[in-house]
Each structure stands twice: as C-alpha cells, then as structure tokens.
Legacy VTK file of the C-alpha trace (Angstrom):
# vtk DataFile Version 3.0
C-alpha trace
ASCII
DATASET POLYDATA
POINTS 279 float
-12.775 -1.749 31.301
-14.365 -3.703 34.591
-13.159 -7.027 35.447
-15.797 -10.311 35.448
-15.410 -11.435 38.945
-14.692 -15.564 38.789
-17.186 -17.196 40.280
-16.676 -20.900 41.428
-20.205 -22.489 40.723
-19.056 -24.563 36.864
-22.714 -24.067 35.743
-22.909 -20.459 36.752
-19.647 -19.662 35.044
-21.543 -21.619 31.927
-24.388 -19.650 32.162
-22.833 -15.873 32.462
-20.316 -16.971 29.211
-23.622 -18.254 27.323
-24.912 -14.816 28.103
-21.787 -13.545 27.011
-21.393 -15.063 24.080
-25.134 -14.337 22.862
-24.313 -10.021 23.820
-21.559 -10.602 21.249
-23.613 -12.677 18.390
-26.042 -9.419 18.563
-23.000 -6.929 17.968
-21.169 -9.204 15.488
-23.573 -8.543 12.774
-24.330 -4.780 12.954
-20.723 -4.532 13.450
-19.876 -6.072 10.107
-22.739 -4.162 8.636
-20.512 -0.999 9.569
-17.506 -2.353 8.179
-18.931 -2.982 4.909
-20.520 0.666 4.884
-16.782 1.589 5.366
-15.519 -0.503 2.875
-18.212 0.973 0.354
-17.036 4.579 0.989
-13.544 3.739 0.936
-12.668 0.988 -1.076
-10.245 -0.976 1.453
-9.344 -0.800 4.785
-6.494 -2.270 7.129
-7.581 -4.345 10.160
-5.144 -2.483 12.380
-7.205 0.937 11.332
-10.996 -0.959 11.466
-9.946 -2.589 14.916
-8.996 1.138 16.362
-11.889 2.654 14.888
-14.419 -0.284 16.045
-12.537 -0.694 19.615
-12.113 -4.462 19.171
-9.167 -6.499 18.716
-7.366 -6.897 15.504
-8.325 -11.113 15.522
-12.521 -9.569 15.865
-11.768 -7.863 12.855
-9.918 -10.920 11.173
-13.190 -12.954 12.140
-15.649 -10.204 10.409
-13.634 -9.652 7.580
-12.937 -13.498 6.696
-17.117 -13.850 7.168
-17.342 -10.679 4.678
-15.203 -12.511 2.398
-17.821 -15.985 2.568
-20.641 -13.547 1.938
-19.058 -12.580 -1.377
-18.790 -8.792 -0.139
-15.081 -8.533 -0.054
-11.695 -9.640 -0.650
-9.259 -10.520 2.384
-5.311 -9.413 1.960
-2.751 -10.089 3.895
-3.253 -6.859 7.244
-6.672 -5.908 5.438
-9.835 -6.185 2.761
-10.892 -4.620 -0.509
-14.168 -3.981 -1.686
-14.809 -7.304 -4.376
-16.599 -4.772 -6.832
-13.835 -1.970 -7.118
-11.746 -3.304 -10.229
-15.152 -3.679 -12.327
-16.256 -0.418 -10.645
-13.470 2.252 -11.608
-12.616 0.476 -15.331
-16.857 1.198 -15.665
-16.372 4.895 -13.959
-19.328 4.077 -12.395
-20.232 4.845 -8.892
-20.755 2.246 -5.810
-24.331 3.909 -4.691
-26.864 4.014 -7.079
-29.978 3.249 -5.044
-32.829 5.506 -5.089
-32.077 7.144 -8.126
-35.141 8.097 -9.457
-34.981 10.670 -6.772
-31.675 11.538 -6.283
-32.357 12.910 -10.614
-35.369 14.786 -9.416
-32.624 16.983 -6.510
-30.174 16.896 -9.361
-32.554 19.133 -11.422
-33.346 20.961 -8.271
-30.118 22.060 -7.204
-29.226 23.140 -10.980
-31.780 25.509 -11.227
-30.504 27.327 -8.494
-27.109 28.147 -10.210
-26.225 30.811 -11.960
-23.910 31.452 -15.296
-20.847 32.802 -14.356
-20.539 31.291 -10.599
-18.176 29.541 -8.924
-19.466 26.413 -7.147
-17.893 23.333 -4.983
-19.846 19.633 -6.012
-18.742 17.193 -3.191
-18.666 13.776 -5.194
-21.182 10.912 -4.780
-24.457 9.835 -6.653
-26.417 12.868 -5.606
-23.728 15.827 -6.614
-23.325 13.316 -10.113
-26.634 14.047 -11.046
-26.176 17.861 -10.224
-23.321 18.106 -12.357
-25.275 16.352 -15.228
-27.760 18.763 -15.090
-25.491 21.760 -15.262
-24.283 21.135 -18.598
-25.624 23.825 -20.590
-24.930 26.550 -17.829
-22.066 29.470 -18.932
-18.920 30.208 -17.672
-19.063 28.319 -14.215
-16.061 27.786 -12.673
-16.484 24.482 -10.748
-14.250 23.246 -7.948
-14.644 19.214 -7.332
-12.873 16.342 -5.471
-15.047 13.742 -7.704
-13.022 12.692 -10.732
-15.990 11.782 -12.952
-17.767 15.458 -12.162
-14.533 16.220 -13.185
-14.555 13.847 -16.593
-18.575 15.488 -17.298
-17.925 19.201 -17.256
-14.033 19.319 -17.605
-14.485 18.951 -21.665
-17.220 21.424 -22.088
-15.462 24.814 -23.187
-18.253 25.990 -21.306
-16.605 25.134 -17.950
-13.836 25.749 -15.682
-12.958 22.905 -13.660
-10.493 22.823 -10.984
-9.653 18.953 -9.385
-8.276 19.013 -5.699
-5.773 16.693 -5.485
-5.105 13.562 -3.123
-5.520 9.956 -2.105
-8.217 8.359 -4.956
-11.214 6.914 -3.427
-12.340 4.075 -6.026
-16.536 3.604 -4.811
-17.119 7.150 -5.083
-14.537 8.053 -7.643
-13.379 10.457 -5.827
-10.083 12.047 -3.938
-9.674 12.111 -0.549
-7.206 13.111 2.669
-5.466 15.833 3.579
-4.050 17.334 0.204
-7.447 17.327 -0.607
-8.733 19.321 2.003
-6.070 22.146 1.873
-6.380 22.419 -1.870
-9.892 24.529 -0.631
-7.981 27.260 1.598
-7.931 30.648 0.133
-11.062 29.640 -2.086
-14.029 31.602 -1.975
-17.293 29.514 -3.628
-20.834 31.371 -4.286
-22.384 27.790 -3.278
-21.363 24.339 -1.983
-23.276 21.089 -3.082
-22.471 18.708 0.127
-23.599 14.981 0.165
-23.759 12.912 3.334
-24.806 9.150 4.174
-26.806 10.180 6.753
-28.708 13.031 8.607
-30.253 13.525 11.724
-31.230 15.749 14.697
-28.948 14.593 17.306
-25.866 12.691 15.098
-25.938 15.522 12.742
-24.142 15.025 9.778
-22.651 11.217 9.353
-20.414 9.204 7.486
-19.344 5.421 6.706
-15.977 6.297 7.608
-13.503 9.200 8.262
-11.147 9.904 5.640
-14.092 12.806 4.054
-14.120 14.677 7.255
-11.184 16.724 6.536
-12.218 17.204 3.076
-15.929 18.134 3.717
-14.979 20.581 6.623
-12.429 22.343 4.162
-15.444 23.047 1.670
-17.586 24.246 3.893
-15.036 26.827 5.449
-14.409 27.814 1.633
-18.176 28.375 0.716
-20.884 31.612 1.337
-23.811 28.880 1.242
-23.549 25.420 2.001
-26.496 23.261 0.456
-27.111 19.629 1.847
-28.703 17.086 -0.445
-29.668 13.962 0.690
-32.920 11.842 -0.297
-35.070 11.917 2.388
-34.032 7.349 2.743
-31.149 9.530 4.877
-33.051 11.403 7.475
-33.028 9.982 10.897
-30.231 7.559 10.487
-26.975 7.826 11.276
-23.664 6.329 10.151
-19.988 5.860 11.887
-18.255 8.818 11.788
-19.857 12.481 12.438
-19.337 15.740 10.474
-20.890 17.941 13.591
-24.043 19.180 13.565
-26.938 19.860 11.094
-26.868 23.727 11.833
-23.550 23.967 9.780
-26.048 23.690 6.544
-27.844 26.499 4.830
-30.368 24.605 3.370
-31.780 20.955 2.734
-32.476 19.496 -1.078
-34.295 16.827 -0.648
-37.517 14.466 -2.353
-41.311 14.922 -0.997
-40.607 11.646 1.376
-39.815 13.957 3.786
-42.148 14.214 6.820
-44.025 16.759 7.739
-42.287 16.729 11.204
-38.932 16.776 9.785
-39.426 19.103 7.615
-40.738 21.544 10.351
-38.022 20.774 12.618
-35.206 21.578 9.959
-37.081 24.918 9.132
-37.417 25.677 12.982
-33.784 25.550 13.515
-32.958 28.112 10.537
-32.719 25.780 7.623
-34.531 25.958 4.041
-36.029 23.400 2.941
-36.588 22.951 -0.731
-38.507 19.746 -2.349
-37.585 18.304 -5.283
-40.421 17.329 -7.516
LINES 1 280
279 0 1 2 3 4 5 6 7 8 9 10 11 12 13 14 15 16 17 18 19 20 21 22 23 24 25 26 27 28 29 30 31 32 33 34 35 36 37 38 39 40 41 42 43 44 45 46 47 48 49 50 51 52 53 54 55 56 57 58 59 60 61 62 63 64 65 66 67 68 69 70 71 72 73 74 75 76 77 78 79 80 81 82 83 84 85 86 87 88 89 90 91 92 93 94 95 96 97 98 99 100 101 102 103 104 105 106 107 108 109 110 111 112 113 114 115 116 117 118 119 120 121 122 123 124 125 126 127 128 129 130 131 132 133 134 135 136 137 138 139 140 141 142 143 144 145 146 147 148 149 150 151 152 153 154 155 156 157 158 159 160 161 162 163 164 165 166 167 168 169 170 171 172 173 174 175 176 177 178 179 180 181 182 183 184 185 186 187 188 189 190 191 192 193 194 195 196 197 198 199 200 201 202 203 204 205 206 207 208 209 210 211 212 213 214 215 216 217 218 219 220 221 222 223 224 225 226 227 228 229 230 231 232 233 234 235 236 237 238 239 240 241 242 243 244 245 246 247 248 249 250 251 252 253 254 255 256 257 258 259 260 261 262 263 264 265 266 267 268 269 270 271 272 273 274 275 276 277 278
C-alpha cells in the first residue's frame, strides 16, 4: 500500500484529507450495500471474516455494521451481525428473496417441462429452483438430490419422490445447507440434469455470488451433473455480485424470462449456450 507523503502547508494537508475523506463517503455506502447482500445469503457474518473479505479494518466493519443496525437491516453481536428477519424467516419456512416472482413461476414451469419421470436431478436452493420443485410435483419416480431444506419438505412426502438432503452448515435466508460436508456429499453422484441459481450473471464476472460459503457447494454439483441448466430472471444479467463462481461457459443452457435482450441473448448463444424463454 503507498505511503501519503506529509506535506507541511496546514491548508493543503486540509484539503488532500477533505478529498480523502469524501473517496471514502463514496465507498462507505456501496460497501455496506455488499455486506447486507452477504448477510441476505448467509444469515450472519463475523466482522473478523467481512473485514478479510472487504480488505478493511475490523473497526470499518464495526462502523458499517452499527449503521446497518440504525437502518433496521440487522442485528449487531458481540464479533459480528445477524440478519433482523431470520427468526420470523425460518419459523415461516419462507425464503429471504422473493422479488420478481411473477417470473421466476413462469422459469419454474419452464424448467419442469424439461424433466423426465424416472430421472435423477440436482435443484440448487433459492426462489427460482423453489418454484421448479413446485412444479414437479406430479412427475414419477424422480430421484432428486437437494441442499435446500424446504425442496426437501415439498417433494420429500410425495411417495412419488426420492429425495436425498446433502448435509452441512444450515443457511437460514435461503433455507438451505451449506460448506464443505455439503459439497462432498455430491462426489460419486451422477445427475441427468442440474438446476443452478446464481445472484448474478454476466460476460466478464461470470457467475456471482453475495458471498462465498456456496462456492464449494455449487462447484461440487456441477462436477456431479451431465447438463448443468442456469436460471436466473433476466433482473440478473449484467450485474455482478462479491464472490465469483468462474465463468459463464461452465453452463449448458440459460432459463430465463423474455426481458432478456436481444444482444444478450445472441451473445450467450454465440458462445455455445441455449437459451430457452420462459413465457
């Protein structure tokens, strides 16, 4: 990191820390935006892992957690936060993100009708995946392999259904297990199809997430599946989030709504990837 030469002037040294000062009022707030993102996805978070992942000291952290806390976002423990919502959350089984639903129901139907009685399939967990598994309800014999505990819940009692539950660290916002244990509970699996979610998607971040803890999990699934289907609603494409999957090319193909552009769409199909629109 380079030094800030002193410089004896008073009013120039007032000037360069007003400058200074400004440069980190414009980080502050997209920085906090991130940590929230990471404290959707994962519930709670230490300050000594947000100030290594965010490369600023463990007091920056205190200061953006304590603000996070005023806004009514989260709750501040003693070396950490939690996400305020989680205790209403998991007693409701209900999921932390439920926006743009009307289309994430319309790729739920769309990635159903492309499975088959008898297969054996991975859902990732999160909204998206949910409304797959809804929609697979009156398919035979499926044997379904999940790290989201209310996919689990929705097809585990159907006598319809096998349904096999990797094991791990629980995830309260997206009701889901995470980590590790998780991850290796995928080798020696062999899956006709993979359902993966993501926060984000784009060209040149690839695959993103609010935070890390997936990464294992989500790699593990992949290596464990003949096709690997992305859906995302098209709100994702050409953002990105904190942490990064790799790139889009490790995808088969893209379910997605009709807000995709024509552009994007293109560009996905140019590099190998199907495209099919949920309508």
């Amino acid at each position: 990191m380079a030094v800030t030469r002193a410089i004896s002037d008073a009013p120039a040294r007032k000037g360069r820390k007003s400058v200074n000062d400004a440069r980190q009022n414009l980080l502050a707030e997209p920085r906090r935006m991130k940590i929230l993102e990471w404290l959707q996805e994962e519930g709670s978070a230490r300050v000594r892992d947000l100030s290594q992942a965010f490369a600023v000291s463990e007091a920056t952290i205190r200061q953006d957690l304590e603000r996070l806390d005023q806004d009514g976002f989260v709750v501040r423990e003693h070396g950490g936060a939690y996400l305020k919502s989680v205790p209403q959350q998991v007693q409701s089984m209900s999921l932390q993100h439920l926006t743009n639903m009307d289309r994430k129901k319309r790729i739920g139907r769309a990635a159903a009708a492309l499975v088959s009685n008898g297969e054996t399939i991975i859902l990732d967990s999160g909204s998206t995946t949910t409304e797959i598994a809804n929609n697979l309800t009156a398919h035979q014999n499926l044997n379904v392999i999940t790290n989201a505990i209310n996919i689990a819940l929705t097809l585990g009692a159907l006598p319809s259904m096998t349904v096999h539950l990797s094991g791990g660290q629980f995830k309260a916002p997206t009701l889901s297990v995470t980590g590790e244990k998780s991850g290796d509970f995928f080798n020696g699996i062999f899956a006709e199809k993979l359902f993966l979610a993501t926060a984000a998607v784009s060209f040149e971040a690839g695959l993103t997430f609010p935070a890390m803890a997936d990464l294992y999990v989500k790699r593990a699934m992949i290596k464990a599946s003949s096709k690997v289907y992305l859906v995302a609603d098209s709100t994702k494409i050409g953002r990105t989030s904190f942490s990064s999957l790799g790139p889009i090319d490790m995808i088969g193909a893209f379910i997605t709504d009709e807000g995709i552009a024509d552009e994007d769409r293109a560009e996905f199909e140019k590099r190998g990837i199907e495209v099919i629109i949920a309508r």
